[in-house]
MDTraj code that builds the backbone (N, CA, C; nanometers):
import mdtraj as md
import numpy as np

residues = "UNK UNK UNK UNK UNK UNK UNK UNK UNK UNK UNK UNK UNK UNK UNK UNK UNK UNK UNK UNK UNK UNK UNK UNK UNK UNK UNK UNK UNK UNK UNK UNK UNK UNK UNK UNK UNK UNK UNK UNK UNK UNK UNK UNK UNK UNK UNK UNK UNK UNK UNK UNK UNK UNK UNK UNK UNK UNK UNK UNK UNK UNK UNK UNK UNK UNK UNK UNK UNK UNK UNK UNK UNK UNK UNK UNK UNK UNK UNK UNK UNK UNK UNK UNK UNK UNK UNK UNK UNK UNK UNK UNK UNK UNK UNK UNK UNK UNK UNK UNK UNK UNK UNK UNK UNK UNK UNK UNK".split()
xyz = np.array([
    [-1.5168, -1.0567, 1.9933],
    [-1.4602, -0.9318, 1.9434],
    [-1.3717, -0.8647, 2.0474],
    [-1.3752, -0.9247, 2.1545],
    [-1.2925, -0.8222, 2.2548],
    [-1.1011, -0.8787, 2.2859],
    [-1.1183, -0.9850, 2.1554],
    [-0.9880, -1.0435, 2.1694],
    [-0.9283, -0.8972, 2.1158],
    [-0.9751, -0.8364, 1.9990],
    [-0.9042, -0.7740, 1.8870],
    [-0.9675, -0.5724, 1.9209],
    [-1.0023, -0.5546, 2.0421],
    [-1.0519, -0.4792, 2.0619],
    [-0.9653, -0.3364, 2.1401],
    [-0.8582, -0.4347, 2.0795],
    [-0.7109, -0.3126, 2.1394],
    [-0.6751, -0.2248, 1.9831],
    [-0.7387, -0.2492, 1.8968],
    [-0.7272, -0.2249, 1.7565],
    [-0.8330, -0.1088, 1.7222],
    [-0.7617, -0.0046, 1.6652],
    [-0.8775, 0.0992, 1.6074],
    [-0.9687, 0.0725, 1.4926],
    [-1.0285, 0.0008, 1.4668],
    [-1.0571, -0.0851, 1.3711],
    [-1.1689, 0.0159, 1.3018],
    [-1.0998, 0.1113, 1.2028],
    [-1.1691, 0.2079, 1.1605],
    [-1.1912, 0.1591, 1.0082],
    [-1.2893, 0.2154, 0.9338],
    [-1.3401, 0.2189, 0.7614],
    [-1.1798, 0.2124, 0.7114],
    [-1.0993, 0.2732, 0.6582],
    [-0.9472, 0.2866, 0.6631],
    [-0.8882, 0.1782, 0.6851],
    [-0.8740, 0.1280, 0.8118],
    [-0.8182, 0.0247, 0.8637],
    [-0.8112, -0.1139, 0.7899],
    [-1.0114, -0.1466, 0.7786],
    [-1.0465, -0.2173, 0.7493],
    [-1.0261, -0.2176, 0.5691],
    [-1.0421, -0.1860, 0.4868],
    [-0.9899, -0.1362, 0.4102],
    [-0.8662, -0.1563, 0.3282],
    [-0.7676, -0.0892, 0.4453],
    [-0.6246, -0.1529, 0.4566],
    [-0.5520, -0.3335, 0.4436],
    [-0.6678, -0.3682, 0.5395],
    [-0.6286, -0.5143, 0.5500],
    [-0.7384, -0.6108, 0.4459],
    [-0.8410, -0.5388, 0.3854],
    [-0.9000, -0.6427, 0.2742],
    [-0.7672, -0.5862, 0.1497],
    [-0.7622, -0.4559, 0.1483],
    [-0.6434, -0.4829, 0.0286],
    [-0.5613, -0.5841, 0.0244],
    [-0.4913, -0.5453, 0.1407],
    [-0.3695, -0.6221, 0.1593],
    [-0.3827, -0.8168, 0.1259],
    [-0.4566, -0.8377, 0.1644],
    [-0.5428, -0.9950, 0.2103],
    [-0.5668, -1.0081, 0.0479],
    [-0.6777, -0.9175, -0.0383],
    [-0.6910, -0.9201, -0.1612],
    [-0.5509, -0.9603, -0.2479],
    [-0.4457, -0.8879, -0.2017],
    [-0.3164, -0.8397, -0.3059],
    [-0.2177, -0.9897, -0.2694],
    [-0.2522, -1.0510, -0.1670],
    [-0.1897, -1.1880, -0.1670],
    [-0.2567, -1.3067, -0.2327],
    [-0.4070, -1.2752, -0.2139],
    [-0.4551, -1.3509, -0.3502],
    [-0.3927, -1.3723, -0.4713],
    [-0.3981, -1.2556, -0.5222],
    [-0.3939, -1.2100, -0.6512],
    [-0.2551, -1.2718, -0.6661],
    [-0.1669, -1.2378, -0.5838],
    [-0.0335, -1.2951, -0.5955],
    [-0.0318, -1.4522, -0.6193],
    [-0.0572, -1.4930, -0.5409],
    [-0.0714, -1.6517, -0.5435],
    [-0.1533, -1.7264, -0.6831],
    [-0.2529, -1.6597, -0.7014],
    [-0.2796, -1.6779, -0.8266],
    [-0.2542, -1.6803, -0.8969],
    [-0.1274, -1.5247, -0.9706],
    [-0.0746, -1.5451, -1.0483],
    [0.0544, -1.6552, -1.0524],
    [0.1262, -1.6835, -0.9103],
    [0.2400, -1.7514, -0.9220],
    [0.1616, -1.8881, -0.9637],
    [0.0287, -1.9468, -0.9396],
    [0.0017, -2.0633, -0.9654],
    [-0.0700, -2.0789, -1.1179],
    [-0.0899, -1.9392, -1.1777],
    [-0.1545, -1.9895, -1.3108],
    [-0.0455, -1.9171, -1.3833],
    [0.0549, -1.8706, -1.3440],
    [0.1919, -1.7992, -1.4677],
    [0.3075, -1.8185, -1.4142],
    [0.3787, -1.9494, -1.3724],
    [0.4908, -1.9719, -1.3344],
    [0.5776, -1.8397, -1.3430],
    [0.6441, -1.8065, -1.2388],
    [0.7254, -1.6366, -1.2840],
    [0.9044, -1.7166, -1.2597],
    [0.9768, -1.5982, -1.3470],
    [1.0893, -1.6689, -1.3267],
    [1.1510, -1.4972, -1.2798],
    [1.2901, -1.5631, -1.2161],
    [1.3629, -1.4279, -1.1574],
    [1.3642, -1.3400, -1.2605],
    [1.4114, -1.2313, -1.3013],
    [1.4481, -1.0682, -1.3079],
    [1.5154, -1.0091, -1.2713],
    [1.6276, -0.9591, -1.3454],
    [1.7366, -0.8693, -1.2867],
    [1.6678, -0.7755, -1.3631],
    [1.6544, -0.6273, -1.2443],
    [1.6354, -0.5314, -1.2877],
    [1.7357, -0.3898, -1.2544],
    [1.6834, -0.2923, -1.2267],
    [1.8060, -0.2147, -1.1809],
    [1.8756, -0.2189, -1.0456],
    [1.8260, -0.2818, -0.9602],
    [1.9034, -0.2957, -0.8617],
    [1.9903, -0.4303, -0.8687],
    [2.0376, -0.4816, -0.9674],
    [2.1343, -0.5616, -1.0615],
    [2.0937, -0.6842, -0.9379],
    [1.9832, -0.7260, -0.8882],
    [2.0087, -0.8654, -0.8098],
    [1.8610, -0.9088, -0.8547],
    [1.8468, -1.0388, -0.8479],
    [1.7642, -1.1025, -0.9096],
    [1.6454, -1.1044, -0.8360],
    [1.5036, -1.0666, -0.8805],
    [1.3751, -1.0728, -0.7933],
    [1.2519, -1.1359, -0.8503],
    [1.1501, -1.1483, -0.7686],
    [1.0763, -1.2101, -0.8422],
    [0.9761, -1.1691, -0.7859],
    [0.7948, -1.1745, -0.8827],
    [0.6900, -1.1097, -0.7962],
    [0.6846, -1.0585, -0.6434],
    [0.7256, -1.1559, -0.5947],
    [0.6915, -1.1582, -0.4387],
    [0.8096, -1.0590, -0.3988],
    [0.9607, -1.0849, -0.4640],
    [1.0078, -1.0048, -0.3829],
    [0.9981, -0.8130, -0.4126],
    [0.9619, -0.7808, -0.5450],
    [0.9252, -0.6423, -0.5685],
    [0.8093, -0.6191, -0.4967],
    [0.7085, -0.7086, -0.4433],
    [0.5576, -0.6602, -0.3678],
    [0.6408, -0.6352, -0.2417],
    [0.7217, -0.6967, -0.1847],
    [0.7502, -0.7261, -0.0586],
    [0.8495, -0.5584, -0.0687],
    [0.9506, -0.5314, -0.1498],
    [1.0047, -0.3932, -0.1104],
    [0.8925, -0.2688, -0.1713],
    [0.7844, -0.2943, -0.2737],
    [0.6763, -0.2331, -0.2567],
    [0.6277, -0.1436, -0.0957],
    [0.5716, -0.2865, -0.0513],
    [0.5134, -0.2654, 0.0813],
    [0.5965, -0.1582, 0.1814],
    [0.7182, -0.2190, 0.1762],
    [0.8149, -0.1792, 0.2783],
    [0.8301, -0.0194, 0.2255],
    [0.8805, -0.0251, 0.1210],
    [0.8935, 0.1662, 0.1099],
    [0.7302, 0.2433, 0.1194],
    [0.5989, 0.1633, 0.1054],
    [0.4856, 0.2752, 0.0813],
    [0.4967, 0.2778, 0.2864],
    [0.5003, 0.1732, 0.3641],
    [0.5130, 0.2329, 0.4486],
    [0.5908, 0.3169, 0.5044],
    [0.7376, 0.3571, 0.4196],
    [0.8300, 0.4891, 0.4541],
    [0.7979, 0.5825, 0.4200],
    [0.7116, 0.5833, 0.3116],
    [0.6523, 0.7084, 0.1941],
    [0.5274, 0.7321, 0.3214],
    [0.5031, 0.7061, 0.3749],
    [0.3493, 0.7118, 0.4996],
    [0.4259, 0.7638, 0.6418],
    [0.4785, 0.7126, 0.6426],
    [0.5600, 0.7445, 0.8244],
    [0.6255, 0.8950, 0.7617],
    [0.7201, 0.8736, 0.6883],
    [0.7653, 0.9882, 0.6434],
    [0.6866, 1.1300, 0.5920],
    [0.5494, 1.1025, 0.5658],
    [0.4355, 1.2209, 0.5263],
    [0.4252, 1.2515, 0.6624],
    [0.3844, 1.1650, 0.7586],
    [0.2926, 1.1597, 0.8799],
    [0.4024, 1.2397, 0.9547],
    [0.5212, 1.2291, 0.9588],
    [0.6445, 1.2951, 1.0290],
    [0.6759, 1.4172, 0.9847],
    [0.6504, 1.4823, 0.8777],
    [0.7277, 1.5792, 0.7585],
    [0.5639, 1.6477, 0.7086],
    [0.5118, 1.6316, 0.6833],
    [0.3824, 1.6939, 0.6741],
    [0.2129, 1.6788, 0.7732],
    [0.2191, 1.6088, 0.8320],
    [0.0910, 1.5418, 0.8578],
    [-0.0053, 1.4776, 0.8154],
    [-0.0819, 1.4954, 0.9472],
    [-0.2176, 1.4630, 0.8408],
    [-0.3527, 1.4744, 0.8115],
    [-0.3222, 1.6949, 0.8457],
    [-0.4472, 1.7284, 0.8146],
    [-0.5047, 1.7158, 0.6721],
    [-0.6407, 1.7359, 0.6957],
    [-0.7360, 1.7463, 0.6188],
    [-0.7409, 1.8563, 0.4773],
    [-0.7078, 1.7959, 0.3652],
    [-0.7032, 1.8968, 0.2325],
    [-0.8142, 1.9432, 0.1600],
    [-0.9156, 1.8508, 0.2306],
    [-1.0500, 1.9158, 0.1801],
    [-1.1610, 1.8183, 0.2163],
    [-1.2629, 1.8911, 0.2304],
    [-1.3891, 1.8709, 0.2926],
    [-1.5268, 1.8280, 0.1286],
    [-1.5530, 1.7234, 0.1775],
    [-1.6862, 1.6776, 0.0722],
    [-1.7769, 1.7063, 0.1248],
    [-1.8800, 1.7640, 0.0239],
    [-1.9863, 1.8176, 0.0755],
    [-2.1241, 1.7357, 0.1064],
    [-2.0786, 1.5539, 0.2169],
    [-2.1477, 1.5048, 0.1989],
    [-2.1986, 1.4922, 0.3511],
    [-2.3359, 1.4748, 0.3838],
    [-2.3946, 1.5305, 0.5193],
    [-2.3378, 1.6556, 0.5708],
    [-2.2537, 1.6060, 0.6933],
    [-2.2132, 1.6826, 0.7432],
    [-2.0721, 1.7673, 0.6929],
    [-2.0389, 1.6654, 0.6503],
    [-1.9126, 1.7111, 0.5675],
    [-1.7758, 1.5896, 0.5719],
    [-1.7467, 1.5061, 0.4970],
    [-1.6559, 1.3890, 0.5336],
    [-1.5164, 1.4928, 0.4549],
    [-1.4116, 1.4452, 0.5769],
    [-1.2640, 1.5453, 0.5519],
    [-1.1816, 1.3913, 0.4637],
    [-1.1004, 1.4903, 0.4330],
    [-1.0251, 1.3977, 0.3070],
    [-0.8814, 1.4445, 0.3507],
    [-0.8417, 1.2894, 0.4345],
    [-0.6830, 1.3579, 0.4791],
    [-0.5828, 1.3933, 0.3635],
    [-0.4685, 1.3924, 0.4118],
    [-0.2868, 1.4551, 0.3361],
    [-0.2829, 1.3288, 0.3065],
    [-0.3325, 1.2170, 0.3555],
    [-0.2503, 1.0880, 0.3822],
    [-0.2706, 0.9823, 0.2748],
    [-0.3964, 1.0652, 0.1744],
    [-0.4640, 0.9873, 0.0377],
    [-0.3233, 1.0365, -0.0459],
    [-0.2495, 1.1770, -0.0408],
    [-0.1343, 1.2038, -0.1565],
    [-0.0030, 1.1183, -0.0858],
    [0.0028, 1.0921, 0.0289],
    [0.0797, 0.9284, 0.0274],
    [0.0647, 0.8306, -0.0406],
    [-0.0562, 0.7643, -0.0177],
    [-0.1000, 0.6524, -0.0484],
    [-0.0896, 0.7161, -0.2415],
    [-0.1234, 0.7959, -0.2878],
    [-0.1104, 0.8138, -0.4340],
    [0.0276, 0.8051, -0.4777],
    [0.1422, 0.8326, -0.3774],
    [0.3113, 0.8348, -0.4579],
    [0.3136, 0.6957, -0.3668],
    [0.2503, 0.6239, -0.3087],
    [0.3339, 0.5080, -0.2575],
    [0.2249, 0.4154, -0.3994],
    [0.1635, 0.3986, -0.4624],
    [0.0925, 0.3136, -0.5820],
    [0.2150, 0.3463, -0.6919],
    [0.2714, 0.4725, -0.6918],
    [0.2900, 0.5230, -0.8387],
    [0.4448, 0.4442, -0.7267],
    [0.5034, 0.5066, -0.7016],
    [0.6395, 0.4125, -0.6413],
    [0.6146, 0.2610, -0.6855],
    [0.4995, 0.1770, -0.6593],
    [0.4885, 0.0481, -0.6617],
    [0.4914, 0.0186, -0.8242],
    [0.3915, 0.1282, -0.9103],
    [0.4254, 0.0134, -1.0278],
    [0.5596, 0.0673, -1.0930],
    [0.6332, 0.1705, -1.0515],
    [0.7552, 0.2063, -1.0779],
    [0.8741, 0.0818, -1.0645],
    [0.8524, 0.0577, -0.9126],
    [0.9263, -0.0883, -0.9039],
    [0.8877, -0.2180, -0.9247],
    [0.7763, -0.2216, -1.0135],
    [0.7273, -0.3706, -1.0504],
    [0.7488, -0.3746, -1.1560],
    [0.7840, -0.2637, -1.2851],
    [0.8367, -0.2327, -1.4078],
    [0.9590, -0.2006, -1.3942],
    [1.0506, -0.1622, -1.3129],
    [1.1594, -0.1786, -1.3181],
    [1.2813, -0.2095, -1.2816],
    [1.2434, -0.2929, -1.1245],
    [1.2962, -0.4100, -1.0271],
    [1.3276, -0.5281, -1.0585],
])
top = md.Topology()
chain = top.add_chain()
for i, resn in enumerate(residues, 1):
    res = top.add_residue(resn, chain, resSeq=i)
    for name in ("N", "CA", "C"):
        top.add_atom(name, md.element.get_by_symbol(name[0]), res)
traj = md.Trajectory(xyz[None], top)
């Protein structure tokens, strides 16, 4: 463990990277049980699963840097569980970077 121990390897984090790891599954799966063919959508050039996940990715991390720069990322509210677990700004990112994603998977 001390290879990877330069890493904040927080609940979040971890989290982060089973999605991610999950969402290439899922991908591969579908390209191997539903052959996909290109798509011209509104950005008039031709794409295909992989490449709408791939500008997916890329803008939720602008929609994130850009909160983190332009708003932060305090805490919007407190659960009333033990002690109290805080609930960052950074969940209403992650909510317009999903709604961005199936925006451009329906119309990319």
């Amino acid at each position: 463990m001390e290879s990877i121990a330069w890493m904040a390897w927080t609940l979040p984090t971890a989290i982060f990277f089973v999605l991610l790891a999950s969402t290439l599954g899922v991908m591969t799966w579908l390209a191997a049980v539903y052959p996909e063919a290109e798509r011209v959508g509104v950005l008039r050039i031709p794409t295909t699963r992989g490449d709408r996940l791939f500008i997916s990715l890329v803008l939720a991390a602008v929609i994130h840097l850009l909160w983190i720069g332009l708003v932060g990322t305090d805490p919007i509210l407190t659960l009333p569980i033990g002690e109290g677990v805080e609930i960052s700004s950074l969940w209403l990112a992650t909510l317009i970077s999903l709604l961005s994603a199936v925006a451009i998977f329906r119309t990319v």
